[in-house]
PDB file of N, CA, C, O and CB in Angstrom:
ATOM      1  N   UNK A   1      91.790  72.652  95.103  1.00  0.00           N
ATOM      2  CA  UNK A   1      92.645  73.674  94.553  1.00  0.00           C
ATOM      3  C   UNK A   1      92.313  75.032  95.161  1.00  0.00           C
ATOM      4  O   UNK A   1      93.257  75.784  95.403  1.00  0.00           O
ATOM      5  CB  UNK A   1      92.513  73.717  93.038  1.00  0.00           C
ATOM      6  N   UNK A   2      91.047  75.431  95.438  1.00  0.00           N
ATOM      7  CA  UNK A   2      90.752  76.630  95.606  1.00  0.00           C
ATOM      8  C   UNK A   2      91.116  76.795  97.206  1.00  0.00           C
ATOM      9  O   UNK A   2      91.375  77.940  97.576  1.00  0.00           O
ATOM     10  CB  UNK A   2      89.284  76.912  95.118  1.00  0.00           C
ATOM     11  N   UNK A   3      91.161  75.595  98.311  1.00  0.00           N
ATOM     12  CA  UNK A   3      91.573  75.825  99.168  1.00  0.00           C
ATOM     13  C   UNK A   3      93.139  75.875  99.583  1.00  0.00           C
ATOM     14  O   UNK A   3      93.607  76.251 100.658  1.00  0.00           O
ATOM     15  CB  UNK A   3      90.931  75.246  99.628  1.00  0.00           C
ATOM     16  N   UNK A   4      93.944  75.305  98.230  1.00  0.00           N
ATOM     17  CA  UNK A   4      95.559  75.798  98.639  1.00  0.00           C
ATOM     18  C   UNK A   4      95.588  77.033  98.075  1.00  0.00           C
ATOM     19  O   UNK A   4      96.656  77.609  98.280  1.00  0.00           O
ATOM     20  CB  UNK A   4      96.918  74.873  98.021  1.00  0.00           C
ATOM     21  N   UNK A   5      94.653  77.758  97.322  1.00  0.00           N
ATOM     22  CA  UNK A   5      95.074  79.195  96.937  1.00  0.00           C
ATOM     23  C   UNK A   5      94.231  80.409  97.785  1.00  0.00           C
ATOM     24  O   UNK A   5      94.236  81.639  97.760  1.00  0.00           O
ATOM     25  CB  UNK A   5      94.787  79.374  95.256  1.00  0.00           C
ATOM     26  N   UNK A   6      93.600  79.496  98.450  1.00  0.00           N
ATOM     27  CA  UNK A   6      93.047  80.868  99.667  1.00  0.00           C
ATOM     28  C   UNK A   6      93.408  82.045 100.325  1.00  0.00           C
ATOM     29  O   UNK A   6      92.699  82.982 100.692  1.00  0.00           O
ATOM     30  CB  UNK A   6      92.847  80.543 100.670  1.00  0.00           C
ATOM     31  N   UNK A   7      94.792  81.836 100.437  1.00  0.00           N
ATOM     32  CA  UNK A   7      95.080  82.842 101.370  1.00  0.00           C
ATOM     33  C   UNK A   7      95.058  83.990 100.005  1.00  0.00           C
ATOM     34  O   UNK A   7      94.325  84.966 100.166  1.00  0.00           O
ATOM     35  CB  UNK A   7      96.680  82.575 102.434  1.00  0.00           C
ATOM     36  N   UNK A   8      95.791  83.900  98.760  1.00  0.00           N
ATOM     37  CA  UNK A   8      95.903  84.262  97.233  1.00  0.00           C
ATOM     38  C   UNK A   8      94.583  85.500  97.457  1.00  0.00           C
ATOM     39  O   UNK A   8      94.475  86.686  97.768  1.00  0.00           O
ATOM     40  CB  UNK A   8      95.531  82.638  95.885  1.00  0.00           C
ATOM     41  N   UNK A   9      93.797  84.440  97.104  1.00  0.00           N
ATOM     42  CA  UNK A   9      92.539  84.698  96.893  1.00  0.00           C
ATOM     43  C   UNK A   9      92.066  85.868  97.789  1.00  0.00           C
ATOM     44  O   UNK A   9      92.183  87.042  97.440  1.00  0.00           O
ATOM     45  CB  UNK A   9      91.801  83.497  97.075  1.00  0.00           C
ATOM     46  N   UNK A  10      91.515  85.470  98.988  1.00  0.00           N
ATOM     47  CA  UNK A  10      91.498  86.694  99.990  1.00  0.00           C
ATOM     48  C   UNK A  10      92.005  87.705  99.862  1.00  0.00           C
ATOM     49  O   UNK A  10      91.392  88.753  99.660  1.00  0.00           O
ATOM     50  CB  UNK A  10      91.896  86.548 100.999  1.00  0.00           C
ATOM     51  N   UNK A  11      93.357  87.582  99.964  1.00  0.00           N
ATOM     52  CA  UNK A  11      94.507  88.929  99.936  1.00  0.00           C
ATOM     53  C   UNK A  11      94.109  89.772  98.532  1.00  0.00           C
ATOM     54  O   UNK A  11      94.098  90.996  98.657  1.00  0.00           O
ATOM     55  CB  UNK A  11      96.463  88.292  99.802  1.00  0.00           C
ATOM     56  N   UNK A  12      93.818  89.281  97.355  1.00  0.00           N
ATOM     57  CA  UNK A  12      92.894  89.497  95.971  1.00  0.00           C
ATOM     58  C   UNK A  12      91.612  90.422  96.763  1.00  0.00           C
ATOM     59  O   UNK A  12      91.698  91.650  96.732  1.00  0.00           O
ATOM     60  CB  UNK A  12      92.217  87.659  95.095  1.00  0.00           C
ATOM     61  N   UNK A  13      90.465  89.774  97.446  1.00  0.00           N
ATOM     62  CA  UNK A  13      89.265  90.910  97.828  1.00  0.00           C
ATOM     63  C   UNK A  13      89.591  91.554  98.384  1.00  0.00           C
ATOM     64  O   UNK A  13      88.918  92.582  98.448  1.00  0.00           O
ATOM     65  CB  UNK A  13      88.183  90.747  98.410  1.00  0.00           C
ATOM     66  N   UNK A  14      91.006  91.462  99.315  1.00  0.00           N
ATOM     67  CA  UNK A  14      90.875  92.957 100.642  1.00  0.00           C
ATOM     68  C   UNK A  14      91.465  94.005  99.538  1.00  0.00           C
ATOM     69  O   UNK A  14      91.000  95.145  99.520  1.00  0.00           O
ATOM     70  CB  UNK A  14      92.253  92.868 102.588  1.00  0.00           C
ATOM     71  N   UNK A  15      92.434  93.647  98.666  1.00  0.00           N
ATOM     72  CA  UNK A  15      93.476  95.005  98.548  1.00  0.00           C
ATOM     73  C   UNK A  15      92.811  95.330  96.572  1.00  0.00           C
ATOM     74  O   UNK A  15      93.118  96.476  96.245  1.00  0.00           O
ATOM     75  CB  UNK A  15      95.969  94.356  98.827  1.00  0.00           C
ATOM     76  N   UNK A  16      92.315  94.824  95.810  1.00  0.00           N
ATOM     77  CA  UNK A  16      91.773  95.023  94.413  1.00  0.00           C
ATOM     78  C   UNK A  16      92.873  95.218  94.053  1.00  0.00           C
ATOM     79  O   UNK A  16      93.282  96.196  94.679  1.00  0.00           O
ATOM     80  CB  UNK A  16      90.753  96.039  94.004  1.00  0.00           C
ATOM     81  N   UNK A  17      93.852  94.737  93.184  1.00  0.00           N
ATOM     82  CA  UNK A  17      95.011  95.269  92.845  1.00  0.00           C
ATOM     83  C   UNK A  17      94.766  94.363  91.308  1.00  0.00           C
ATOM     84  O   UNK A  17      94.629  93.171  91.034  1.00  0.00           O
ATOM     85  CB  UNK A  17      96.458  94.975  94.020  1.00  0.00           C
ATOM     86  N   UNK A  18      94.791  95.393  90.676  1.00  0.00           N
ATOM     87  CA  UNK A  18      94.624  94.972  88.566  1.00  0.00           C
ATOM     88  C   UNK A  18      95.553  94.147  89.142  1.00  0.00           C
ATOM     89  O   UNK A  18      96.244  94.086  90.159  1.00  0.00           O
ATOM     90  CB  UNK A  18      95.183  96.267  86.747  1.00  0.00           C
ATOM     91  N   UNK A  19      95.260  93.341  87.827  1.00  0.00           N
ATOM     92  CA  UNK A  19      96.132  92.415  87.128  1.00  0.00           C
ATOM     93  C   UNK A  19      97.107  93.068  86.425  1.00  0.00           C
ATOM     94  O   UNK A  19      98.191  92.495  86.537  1.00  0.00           O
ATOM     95  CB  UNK A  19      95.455  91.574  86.253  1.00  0.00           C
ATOM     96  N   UNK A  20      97.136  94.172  85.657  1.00  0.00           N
ATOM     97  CA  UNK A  20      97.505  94.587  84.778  1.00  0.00           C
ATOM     98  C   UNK A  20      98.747  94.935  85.665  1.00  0.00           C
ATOM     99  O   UNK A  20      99.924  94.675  85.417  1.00  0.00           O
ATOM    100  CB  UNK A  20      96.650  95.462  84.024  1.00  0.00           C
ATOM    101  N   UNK A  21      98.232  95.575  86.744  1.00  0.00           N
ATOM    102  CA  UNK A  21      99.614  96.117  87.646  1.00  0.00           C
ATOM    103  C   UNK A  21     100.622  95.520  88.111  1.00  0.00           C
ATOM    104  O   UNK A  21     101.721  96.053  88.262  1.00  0.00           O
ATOM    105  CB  UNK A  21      99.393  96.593  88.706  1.00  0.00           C
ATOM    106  N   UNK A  22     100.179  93.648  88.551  1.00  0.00           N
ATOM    107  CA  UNK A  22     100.950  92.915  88.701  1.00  0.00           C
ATOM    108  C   UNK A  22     101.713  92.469  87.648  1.00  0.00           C
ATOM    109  O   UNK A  22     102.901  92.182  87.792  1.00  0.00           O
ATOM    110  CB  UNK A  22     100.488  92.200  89.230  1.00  0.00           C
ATOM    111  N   UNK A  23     100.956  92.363  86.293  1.00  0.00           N
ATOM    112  CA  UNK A  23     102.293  91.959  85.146  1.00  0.00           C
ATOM    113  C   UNK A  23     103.173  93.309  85.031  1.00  0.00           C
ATOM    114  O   UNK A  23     104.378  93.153  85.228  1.00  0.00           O
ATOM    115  CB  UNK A  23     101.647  91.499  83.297  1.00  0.00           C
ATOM    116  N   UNK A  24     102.764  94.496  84.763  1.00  0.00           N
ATOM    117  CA  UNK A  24     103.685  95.153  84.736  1.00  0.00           C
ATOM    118  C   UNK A  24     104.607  95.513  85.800  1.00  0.00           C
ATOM    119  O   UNK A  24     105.536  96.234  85.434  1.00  0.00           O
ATOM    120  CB  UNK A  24     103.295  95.917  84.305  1.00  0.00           C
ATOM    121  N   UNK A  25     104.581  95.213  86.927  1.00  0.00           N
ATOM    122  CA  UNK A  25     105.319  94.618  88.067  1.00  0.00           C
ATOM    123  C   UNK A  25     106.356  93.714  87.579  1.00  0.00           C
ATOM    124  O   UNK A  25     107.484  93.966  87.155  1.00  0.00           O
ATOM    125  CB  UNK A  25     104.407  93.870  89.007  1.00  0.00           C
ATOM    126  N   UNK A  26     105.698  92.541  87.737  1.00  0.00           N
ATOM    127  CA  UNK A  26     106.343  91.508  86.887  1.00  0.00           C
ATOM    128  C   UNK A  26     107.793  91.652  85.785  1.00  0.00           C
ATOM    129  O   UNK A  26     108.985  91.383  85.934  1.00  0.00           O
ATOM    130  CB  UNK A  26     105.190  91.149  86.073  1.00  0.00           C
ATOM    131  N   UNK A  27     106.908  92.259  84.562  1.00  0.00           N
ATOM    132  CA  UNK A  27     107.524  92.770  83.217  1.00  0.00           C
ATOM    133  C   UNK A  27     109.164  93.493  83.811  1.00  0.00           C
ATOM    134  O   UNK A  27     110.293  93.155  83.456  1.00  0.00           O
ATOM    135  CB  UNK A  27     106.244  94.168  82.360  1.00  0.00           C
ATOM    136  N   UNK A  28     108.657  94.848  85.070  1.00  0.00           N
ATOM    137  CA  UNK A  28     109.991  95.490  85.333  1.00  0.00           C
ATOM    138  C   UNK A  28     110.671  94.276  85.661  1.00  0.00           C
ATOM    139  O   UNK A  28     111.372  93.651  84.865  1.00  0.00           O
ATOM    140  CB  UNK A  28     110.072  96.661  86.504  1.00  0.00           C
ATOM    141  N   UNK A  29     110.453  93.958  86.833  1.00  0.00           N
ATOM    142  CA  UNK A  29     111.580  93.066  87.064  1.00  0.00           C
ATOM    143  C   UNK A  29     112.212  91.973  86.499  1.00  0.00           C
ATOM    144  O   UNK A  29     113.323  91.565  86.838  1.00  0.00           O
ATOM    145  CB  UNK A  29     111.438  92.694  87.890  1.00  0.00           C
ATOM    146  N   UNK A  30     111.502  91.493  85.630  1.00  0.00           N
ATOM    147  CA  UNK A  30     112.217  90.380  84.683  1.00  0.00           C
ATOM    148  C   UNK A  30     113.039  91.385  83.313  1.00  0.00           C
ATOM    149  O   UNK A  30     113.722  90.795  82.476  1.00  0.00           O
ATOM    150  CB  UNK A  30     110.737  89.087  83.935  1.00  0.00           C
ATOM    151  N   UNK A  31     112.868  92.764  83.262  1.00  0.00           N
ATOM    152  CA  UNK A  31     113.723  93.467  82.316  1.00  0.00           C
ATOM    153  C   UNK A  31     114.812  93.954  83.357  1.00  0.00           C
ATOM    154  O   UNK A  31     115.923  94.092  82.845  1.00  0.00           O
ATOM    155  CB  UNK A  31     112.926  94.724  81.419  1.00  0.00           C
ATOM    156  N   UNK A  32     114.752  94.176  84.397  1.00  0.00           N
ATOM    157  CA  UNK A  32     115.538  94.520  85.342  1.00  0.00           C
ATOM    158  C   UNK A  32     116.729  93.518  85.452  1.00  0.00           C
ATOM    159  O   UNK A  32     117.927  93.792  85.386  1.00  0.00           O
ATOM    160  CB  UNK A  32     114.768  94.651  86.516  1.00  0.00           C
ATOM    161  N   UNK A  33     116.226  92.467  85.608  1.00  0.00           N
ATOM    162  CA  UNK A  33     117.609  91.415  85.722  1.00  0.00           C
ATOM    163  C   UNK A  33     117.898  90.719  84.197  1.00  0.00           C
ATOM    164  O   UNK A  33     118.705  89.793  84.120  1.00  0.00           O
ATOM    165  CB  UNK A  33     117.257  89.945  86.995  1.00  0.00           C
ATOM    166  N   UNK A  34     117.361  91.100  83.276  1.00  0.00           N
ATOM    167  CA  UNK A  34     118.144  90.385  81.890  1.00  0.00           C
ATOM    168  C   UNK A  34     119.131  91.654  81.878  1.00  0.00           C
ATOM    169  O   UNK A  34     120.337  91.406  81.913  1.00  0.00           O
ATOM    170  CB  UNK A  34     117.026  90.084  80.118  1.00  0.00           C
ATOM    171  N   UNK A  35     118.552  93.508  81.814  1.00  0.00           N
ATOM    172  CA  UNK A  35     119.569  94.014  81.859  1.00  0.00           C
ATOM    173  C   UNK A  35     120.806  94.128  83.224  1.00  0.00           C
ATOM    174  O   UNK A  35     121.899  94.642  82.990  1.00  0.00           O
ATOM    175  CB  UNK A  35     119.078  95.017  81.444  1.00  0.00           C
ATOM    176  N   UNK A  36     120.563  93.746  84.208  1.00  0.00           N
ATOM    177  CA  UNK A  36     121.726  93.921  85.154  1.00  0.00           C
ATOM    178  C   UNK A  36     122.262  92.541  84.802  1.00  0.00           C
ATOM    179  O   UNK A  36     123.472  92.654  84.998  1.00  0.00           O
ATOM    180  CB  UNK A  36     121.373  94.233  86.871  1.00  0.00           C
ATOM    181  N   UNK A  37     121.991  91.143  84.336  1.00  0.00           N
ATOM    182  CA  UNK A  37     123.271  90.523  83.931  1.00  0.00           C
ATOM    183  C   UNK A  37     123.899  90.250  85.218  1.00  0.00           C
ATOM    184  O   UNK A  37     125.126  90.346  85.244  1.00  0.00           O
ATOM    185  CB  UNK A  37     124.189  91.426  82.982  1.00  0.00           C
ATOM    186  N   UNK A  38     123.186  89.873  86.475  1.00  0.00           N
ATOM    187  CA  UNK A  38     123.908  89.614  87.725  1.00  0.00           C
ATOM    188  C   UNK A  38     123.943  90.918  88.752  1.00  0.00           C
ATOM    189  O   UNK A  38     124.218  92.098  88.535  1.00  0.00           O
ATOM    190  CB  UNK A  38     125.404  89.170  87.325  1.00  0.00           C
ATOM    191  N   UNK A  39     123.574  90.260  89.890  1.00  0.00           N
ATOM    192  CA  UNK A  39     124.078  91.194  91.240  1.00  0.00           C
ATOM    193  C   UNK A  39     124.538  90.390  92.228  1.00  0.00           C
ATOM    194  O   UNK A  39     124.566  89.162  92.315  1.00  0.00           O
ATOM    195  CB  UNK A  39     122.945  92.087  91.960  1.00  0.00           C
ATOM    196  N   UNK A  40     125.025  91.558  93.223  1.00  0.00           N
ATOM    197  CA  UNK A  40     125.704  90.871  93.704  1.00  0.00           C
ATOM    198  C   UNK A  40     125.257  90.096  94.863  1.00  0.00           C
ATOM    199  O   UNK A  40     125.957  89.214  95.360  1.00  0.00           O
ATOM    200  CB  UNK A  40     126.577  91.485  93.836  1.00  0.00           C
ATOM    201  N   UNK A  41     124.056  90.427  95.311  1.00  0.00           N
ATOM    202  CA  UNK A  41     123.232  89.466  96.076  1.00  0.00           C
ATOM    203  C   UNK A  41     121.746  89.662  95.616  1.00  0.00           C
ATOM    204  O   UNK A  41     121.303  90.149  94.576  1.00  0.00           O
ATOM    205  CB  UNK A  41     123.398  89.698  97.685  1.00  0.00           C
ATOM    206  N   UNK A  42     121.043  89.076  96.827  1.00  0.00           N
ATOM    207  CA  UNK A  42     119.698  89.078  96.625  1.00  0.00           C
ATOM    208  C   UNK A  42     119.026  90.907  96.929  1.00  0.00           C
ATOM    209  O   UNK A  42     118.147  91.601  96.418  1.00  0.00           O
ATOM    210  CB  UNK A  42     119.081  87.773  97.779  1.00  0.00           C
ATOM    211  N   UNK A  43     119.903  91.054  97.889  1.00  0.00           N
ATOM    212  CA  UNK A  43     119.449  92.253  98.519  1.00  0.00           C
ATOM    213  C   UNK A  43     119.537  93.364  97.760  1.00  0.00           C
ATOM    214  O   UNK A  43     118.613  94.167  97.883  1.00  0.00           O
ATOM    215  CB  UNK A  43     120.081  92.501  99.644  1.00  0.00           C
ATOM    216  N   UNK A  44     120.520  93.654  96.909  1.00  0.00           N
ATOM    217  CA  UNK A  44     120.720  94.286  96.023  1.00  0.00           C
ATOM    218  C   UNK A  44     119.531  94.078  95.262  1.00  0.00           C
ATOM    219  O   UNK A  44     118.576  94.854  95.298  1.00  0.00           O
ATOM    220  CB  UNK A  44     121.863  94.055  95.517  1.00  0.00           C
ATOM    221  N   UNK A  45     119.569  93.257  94.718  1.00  0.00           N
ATOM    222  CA  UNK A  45     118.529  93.131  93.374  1.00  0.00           C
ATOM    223  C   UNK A  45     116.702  93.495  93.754  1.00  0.00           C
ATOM    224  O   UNK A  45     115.799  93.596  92.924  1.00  0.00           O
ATOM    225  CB  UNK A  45     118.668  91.202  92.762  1.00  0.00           C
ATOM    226  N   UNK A  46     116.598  93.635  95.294  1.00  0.00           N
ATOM    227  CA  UNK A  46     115.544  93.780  96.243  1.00  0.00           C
ATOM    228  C   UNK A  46     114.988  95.550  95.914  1.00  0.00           C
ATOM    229  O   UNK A  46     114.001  96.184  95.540  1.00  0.00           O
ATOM    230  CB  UNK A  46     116.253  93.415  97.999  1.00  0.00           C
ATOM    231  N   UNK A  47     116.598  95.760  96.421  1.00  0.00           N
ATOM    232  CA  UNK A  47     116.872  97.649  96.479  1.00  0.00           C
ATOM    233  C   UNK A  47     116.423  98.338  95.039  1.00  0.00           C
ATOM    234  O   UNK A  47     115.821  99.402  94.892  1.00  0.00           O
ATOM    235  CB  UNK A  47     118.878  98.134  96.685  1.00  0.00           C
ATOM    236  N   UNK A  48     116.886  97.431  94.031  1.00  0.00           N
ATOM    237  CA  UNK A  48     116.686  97.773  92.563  1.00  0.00           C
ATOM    238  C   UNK A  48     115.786  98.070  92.022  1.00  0.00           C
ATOM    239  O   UNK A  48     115.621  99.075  91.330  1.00  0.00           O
ATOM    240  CB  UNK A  48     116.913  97.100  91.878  1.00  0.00           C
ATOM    241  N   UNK A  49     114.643  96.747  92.393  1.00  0.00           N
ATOM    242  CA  UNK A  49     112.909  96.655  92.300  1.00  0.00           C
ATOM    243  C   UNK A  49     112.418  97.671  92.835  1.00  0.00           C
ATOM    244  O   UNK A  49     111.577  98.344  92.240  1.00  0.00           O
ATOM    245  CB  UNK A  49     112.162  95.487  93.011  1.00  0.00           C
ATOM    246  N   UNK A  50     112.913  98.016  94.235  1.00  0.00           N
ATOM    247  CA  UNK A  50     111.917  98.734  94.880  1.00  0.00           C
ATOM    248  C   UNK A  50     111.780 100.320  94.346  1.00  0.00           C
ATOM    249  O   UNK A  50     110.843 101.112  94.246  1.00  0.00           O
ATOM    250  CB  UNK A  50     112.245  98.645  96.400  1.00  0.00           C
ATOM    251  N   UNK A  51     113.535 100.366  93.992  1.00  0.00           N
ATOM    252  CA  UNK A  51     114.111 101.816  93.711  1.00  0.00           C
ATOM    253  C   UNK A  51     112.773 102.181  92.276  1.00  0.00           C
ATOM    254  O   UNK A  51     111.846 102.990  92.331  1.00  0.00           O
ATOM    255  CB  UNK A  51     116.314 101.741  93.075  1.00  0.00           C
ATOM    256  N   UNK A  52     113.170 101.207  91.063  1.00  0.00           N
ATOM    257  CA  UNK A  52     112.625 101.013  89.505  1.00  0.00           C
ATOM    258  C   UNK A  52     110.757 101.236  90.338  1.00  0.00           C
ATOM    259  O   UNK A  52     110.202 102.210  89.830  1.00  0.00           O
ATOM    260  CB  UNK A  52     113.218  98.823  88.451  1.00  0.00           C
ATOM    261  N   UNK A  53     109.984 100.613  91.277  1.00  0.00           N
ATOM    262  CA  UNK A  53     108.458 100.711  91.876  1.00  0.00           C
ATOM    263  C   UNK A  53     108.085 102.326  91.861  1.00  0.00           C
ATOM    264  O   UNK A  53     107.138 102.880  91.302  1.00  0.00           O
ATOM    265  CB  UNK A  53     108.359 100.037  93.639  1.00  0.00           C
ATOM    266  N   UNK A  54     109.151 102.895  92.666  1.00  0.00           N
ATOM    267  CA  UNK A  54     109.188 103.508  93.768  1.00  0.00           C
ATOM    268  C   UNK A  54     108.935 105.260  92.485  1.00  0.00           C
ATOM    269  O   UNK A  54     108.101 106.159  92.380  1.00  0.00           O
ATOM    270  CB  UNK A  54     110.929 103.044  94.959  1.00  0.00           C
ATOM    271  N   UNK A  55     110.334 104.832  91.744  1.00  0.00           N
ATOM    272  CA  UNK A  55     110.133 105.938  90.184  1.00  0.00           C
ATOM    273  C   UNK A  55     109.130 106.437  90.020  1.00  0.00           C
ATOM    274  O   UNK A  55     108.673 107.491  90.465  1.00  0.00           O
ATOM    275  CB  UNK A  55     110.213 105.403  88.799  1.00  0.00           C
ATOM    276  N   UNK A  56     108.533 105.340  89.045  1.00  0.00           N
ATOM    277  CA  UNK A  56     107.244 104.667  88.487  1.00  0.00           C
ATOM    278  C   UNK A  56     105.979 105.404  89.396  1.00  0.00           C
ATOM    279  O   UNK A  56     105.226 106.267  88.946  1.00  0.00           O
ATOM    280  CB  UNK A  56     107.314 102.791  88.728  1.00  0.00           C
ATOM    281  N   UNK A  57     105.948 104.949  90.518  1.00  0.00           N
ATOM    282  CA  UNK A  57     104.767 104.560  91.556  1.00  0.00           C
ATOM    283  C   UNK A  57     104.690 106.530  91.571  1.00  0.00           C
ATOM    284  O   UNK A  57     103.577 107.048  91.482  1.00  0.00           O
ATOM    285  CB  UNK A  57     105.333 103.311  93.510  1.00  0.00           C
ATOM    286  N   UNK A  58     105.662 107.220  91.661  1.00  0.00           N
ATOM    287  CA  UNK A  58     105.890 108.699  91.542  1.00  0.00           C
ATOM    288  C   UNK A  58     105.698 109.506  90.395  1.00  0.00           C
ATOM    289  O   UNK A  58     105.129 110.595  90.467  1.00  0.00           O
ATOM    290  CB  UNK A  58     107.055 108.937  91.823  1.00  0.00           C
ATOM    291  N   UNK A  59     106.307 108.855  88.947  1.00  0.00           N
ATOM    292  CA  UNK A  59     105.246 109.351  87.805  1.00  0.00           C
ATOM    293  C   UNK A  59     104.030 109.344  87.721  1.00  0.00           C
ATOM    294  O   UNK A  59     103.406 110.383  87.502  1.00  0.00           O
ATOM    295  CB  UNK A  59     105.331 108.880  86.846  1.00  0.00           C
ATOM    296  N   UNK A  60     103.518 108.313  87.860  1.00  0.00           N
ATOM    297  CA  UNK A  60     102.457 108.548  87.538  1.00  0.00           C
ATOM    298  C   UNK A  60     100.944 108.633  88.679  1.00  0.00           C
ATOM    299  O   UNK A  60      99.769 108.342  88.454  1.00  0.00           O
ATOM    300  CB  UNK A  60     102.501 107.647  86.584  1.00  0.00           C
ATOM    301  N   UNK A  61     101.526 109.083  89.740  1.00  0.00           N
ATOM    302  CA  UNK A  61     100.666 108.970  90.735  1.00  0.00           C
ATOM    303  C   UNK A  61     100.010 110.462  90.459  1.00  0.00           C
ATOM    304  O   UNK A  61     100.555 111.434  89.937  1.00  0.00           O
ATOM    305  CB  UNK A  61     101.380 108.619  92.240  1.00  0.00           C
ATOM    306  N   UNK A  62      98.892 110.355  90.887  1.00  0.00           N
ATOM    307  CA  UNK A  62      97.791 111.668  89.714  1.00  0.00           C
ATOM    308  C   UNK A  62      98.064 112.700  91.281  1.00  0.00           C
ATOM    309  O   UNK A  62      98.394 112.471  92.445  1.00  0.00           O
ATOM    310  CB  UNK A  62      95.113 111.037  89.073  1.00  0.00           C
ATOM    311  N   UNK A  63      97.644 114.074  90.330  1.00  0.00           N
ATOM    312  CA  UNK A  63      97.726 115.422  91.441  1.00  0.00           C
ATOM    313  C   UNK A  63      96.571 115.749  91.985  1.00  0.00           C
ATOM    314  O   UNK A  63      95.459 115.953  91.498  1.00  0.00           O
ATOM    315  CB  UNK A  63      98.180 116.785  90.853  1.00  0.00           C
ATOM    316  N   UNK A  64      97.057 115.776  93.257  1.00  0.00           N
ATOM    317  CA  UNK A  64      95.620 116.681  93.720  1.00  0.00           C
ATOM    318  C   UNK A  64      94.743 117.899  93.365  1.00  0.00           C
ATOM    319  O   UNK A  64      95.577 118.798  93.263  1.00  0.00           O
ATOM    320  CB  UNK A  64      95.793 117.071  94.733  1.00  0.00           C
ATOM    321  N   UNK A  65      93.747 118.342  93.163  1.00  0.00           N
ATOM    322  CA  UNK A  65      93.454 119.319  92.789  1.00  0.00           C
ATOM    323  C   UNK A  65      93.581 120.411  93.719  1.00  0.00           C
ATOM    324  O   UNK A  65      93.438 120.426  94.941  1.00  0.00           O
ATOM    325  CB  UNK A  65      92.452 119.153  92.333  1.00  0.00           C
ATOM    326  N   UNK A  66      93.891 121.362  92.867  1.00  0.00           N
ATOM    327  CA  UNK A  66      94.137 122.778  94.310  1.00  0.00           C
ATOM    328  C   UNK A  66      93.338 123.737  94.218  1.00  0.00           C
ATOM    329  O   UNK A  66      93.384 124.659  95.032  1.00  0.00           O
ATOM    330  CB  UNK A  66      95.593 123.722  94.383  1.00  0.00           C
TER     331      UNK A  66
END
């Protein structure tokens, strides 16, 4: 098992990325498509995620001190 999830795994030590960040990752996008109720492709629904990340990733990204 641990060798079909390797690559997983690895990609896990190089980059440390919470867990927490991936469910709430997760969380948007599964509220994202119960409320859009359909798009019209994949690509769209791509643009949506990234747009809803992208918000987010800009609130709350902390200030530099000056």
């Amino acid at each position: 098992m641990l060798l079909k999830h390797l690559d997983g795994i690895l990609n896990y030590c190089r980059t440390k990325v919470p867990l927490g960040v991936v469910e709430a990752v997760s969380s948007n996008i599964k509220t994202l498509l119960r409320r859009g109720r359909g798009y019209r492709n994949l690509n769209y629904l791509l643009l949506k995620a990234q747009r809803l990340a992208a918000t987010k990733a800009q609130w709350i990204a902390p200030q530099k001190a000056a």
